[in-house]
N, C-alpha and C positions, 0 to 999 in steps of 0.2 A: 616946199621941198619936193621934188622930184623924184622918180622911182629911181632915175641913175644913181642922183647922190644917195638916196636913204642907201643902196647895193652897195656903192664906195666906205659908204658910215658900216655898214655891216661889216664889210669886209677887215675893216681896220678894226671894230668890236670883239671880233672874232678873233684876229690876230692878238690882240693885244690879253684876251680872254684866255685865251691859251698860255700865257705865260704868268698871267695871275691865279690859274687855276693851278698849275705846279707850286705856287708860291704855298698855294693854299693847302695843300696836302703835306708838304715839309712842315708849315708848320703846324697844321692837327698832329702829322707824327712825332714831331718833338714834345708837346704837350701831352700826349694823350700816353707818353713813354717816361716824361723829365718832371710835369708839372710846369715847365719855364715853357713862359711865351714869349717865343723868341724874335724881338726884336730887331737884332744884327740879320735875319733872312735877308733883306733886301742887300744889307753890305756886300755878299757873297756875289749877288750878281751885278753888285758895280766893280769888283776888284777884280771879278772874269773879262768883265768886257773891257778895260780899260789896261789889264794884263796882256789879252791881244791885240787890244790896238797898238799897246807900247812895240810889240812883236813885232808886229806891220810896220812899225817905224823902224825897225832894225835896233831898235835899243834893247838894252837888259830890264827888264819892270822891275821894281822898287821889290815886289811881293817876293821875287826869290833870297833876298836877305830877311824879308819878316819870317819864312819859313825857317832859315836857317836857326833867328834869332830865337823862333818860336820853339821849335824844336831843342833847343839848349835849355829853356828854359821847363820844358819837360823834361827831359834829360835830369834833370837838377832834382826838380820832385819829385820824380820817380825814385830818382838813386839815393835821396834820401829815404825815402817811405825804406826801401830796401835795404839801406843799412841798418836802419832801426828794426827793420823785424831778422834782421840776420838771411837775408835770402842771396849771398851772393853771389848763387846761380845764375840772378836774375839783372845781373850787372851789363852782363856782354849782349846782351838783348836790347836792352836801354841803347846803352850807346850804339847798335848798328841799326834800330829801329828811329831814334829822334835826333842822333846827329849825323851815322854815317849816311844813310837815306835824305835828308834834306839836303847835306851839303851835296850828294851827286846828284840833286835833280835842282840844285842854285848854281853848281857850273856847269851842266848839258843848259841851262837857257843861257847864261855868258858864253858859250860858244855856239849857242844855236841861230840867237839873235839879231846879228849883222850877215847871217847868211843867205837870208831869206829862204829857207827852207819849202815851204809852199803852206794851203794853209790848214790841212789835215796835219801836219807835225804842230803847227803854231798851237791848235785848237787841243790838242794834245799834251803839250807841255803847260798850255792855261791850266789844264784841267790836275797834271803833278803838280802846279805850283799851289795851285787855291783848295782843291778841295783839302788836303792833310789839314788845313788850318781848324778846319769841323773840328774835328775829335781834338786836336789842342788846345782849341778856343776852352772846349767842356772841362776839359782834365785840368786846366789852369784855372777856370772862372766857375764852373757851375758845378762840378763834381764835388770839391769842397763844401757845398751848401747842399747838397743832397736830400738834406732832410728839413731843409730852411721852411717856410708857409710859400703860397702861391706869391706873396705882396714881396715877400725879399725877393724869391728867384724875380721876378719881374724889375723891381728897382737894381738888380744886378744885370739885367736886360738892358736897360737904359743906359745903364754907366757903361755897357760892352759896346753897342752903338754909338754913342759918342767917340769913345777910345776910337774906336775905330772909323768913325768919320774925319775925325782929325787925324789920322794918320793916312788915309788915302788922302787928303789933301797933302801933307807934306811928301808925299811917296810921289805921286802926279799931278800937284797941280790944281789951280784953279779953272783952270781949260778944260773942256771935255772934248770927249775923242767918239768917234764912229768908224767902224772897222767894216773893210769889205766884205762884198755880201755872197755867202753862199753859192749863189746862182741869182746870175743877174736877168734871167729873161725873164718872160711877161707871155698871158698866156689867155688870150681874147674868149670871154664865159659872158655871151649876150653881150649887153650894151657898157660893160666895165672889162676890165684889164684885169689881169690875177698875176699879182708878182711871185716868181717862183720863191724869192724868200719866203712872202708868205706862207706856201707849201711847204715850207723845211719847216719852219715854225711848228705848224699842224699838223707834221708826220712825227717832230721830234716830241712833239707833247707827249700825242695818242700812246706813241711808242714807248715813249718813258713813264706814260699810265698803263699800258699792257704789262709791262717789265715790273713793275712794283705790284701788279695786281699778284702777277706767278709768283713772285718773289713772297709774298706775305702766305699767298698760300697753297704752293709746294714746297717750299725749301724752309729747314727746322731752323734757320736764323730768324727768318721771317716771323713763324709760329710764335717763337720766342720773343720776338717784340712784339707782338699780338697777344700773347699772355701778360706780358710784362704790361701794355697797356690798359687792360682788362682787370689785371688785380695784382699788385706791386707785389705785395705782403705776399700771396701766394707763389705766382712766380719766384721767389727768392725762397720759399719753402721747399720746391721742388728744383730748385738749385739752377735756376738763369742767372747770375749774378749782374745786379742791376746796375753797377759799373761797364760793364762792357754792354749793355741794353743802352747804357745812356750815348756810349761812342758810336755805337751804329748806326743812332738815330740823329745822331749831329753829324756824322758821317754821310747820311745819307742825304742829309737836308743839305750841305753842302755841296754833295754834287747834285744836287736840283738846282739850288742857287748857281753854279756853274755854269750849268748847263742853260738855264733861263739867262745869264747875262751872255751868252756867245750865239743865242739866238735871236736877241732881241738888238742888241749891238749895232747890227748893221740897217737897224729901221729907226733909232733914236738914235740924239746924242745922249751919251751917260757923261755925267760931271761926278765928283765926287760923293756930292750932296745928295742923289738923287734915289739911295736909295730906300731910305724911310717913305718915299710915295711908292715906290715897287713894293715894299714889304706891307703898309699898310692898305694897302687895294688888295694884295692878298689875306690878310688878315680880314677883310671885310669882308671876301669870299668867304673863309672858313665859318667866322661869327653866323650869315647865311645860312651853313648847311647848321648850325649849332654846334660848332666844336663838337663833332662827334661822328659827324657821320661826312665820310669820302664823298659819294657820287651827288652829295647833296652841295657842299662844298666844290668842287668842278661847276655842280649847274651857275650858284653862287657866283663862281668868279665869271662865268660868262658872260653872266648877267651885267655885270660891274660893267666890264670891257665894252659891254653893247653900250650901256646907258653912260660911260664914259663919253665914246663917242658920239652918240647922237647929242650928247648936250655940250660939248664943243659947239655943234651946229648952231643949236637956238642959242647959248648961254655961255658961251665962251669963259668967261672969267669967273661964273660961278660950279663951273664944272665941278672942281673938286669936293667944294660945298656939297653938291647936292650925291653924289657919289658916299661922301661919308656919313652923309644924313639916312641914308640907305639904312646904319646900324641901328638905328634908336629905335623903331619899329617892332624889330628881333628883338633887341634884350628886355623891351618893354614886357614884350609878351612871355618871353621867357623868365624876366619876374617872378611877372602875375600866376606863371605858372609853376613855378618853387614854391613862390606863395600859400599856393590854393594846394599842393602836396604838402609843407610845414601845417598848414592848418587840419586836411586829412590826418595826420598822422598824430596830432596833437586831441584830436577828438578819438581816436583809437584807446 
């Protein structure tokens, strides 16, 4: 190997690290706010990317009727819980929040779609159309089990993935798509080439790790899932209500996942399938910092994205392999060290 290609392996390590490391903070935040280890992460950034590329083709994407669909079917639970507790205040809310609200942002893409708008509107309406699904996905699937063990929310993880791998295939297809790139020029750094994609990549990261850093802690929404994650039972004593803790954090992992498939889009193809390896590279990441800790998780997923890449190089077909061999290490030691605190505690 050469110093150019190791710089080229780096460079695409780094790219690729960057979006495994967003992957990785949605899902510590889901977890460390829900308990649920959320599986479906990876789906959010294949229905982003495959939502614009549909755009780019001038078509409708399939996603603005699962919105619509989705939101009916919140609609329905909601307006039940509310008939039954007699709140029918809370009726005309329901319907302008889950049905009026989807339905005008499933016919602004039917007319946005054949127009070719340009691609700050496209990336735009990806982002009305996908992220709502966050907080519906939880309200329908996970909110119900709220107080389930860590083993059910997880087997209810799996069955939400699937669902939903099967349905981006019948939505788009067994083809996959790649969508125009941000900025196509190229930017000579020594003896390698620097695609400006890649720069949008690793400005859009950084910036959406700057954004969530403020966001947690100066703004009281923030605090509040920071409590909430901290100590359930308390936070719900001093009155966060851990319902609306749970949609902010599906909320927000959803526009991560968004966000990471309309950045990565135009450097892979995404197929339907594809997103249980996005979601579980980031999960390898988080595992890394030990589900627990942010900037150890970020280092975590860079890591991944390097040693991704450079074992394409030597090891091509065992890539993945040795990528996910990465975790056993970690939980080995994380065990032994439960372990070795069960046994302190038991000598107390």
């Amino acid at each position: 190997m050469t110093g150019e290609i190791a710089l080229w392996l780096a460079q695409d390590g780094v790219t690729s690290g960057a979006i495994y490391a967003l992957l990785a903070l949605a899902l510590l935040l889901v977890f460390a706010v829900t308990r649920v280890i959320f599986v479906p992460q990876g789906e959010f950034v294949v229905y982003a990317a495959l939502t614009l590329g549909t755009l780019q083709l001038g078509q409708t994407p399939a996603t603005a009727w699962m919105l619509v669909g989705a939101g009916a079917l919140v609609a329905a639970t909601e307006g039940v819980a509310a008939w039954r507790e007699r709140a029918w205040q809370r009726l005309p809310r329901i319907a302008a929040v889950h049905v009026a609200l989807p339905v005008a942002v499933a016919a602004a893409a039917v007319w946005v779609a054949p127009r070719d708008p340009g691609l700050a509107v496209q990336m735009a309406l990806t982002a009305a159309l996908v992220v709502p699904l966050g907080p519906m996905l939880y309200r329908l699937a996970y909110q119900p089990l709220a107080q389930a063990s860590v083993l059910v929310l997880f087997i209810v993880s799996m069955a939400v993935h699937y669902a939903m791998m099967g349905m981006a295939l019948v939505m788009f297809g067994a083809e996959g798509l790649r969508t125009s790139p941000i900025a196509g020029a190229s930017f000579a750094l020594g003896p390698i080439s620097v695609g400006a994609q890649s720069l949008w990549v690793l400005a859009a990261s950084l910036a959406c790790m700057a954004a969530l850093a403020v966001y947690f802690g100066r703004s009281y929404g923030g605090k509040a899932l920071r409590a909430t994650a901290v100590n359930r039972v308390g936070a719900r004593l001093v009155g966060i209500p851990p319902a609306r803790a749970g949609r902010a954090a599906f909320t927000l992992a959803a526009a991560i996942g968004t966000l990471s498939g309309i950045l990565i889009s135009p450097i892979v193809t995404v197929y339907y399938d594809t997103g249980l390896m996005f979601g579980l590279k980031g999960f390898v990441g988080a595992i890394l910092g030990g589900m627990a800790s942010y900037p150890l998780a970020v280092l975590g997923a860079l890591g991944v994205g390097l040693l991704e890449a450079f074992s394409s190089f030597w090891a091509s077909q065992l890539k993945e392999v040795i990528v996910f061999t990465l975790i056993l290490p970690v939980l080995l030691w994380r065990s032994l060290a439960a372990r070795g605190h069960e046994i302190e505690q038991e000598e107390e």
